[in-house]
Steps between C-alpha positions, in 0.01 A plus 500: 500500500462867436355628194812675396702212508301311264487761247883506506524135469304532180692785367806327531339171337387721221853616444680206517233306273458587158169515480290758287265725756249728347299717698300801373585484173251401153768520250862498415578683213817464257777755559443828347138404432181655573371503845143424575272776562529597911200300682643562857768225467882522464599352128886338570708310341856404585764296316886431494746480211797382475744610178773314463715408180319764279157246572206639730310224800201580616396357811186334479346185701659249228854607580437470884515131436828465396747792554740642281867440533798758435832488523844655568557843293159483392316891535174467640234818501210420682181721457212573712176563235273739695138563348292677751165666496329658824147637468451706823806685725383286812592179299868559429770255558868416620711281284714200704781391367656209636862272421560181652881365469719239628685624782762328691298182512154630559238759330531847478180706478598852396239811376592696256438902544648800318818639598594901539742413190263445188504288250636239828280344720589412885393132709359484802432201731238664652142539278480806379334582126656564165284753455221690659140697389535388163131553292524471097734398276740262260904510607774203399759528826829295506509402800820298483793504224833291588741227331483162645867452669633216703343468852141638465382169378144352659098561459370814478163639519349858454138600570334823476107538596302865589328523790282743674689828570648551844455118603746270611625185318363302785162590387563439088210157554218789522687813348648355155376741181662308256645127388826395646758485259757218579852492302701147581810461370790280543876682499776266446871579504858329573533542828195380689 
């Protein structure tokens, strides 16, 4: 077995678990806090939102365990928390964003990746990152906003993670920079 097809077996049991991976990082602070002082590591911290009905839902390792519901002609806006802090320009990072959804019986895995047409973003089956080079700094993204119709119901599941800039996904078991933020939810609607 080739060394490059284990490491892609445990990428893809990282992202289809929902475990929290740390690597290479000493402290998460709260959004819009203060970073630590730079000591040669990359300070990250990632975390999903959801808004819905006026009321805000953070993501945390408590929710994970049971998912929320929603429901026809309810307006979800789900946020991606970014809180980021690199020390040295050879440490920057790439941010993955990834959305699994039912799809005509199976799993779809799709990344998530600006589009030429700002605010929108564009999905790709293929692995490519959100964003790239990224050093320093706090940002709130929405990285989806839709009403819950009939027909989309089933589980599903956003991550986002840094890694390493300029590596592949494939490689996210020795490049992650950050925790792995996991969003589950359940989407539930007339038709399904």
């Amino acid at each position: 077995m080739n060394f490059k097809y284990i490491q892609t077996l445990l990428t893809t049991a990282l992202l289809s678990s929902f475990m929290v991976v740390s690597a290479q990082v000493e402290a998460f602070p709260p959004f819009g806090g203060t970073l630590p002082p730079c000591n040669g590591w990359v300070f990250a911290d990632l975390k999903f939102v959801i808004n819905v009905d006026e009321k805000e839902l953070l993501f945390d390792k408590d929710i994970l365990l049971v998912p929320p519901t929603f429901y026809v002609n309810q307006s979800l806006d789900i946020q991606l928390r970014e809180s980021l802090s690199v020390c040295h320009s050879k440490k920057r990072v790439d941010l993955w964003i990834v959305l699994e959804m039912p799809f005509e019986g199976t799993r779809m895995r799709l990344f998530m990746k600006k589009s030429p047409f700002p605010p929108f973003y564009d999905f790709d089956t293929d692995p490519v990152p959100f964003k790239s080079d990224l050093e320093t700094g706090d940002k709130l993204h929405t990285v989806l906003s839709f009403e819950v119709i009939p027909g989309m119901g089933g589980n599903y599941e956003l991550y986002a993670a840094y890694t390493e800039t300029g590596t592949d996904i494939s490689d996210m078991v020795f490049t992650l920079r950050s925790n792995h933020a996991v969003a589950r939810f359940l989407l539930e609607s007339d038709n399904d």
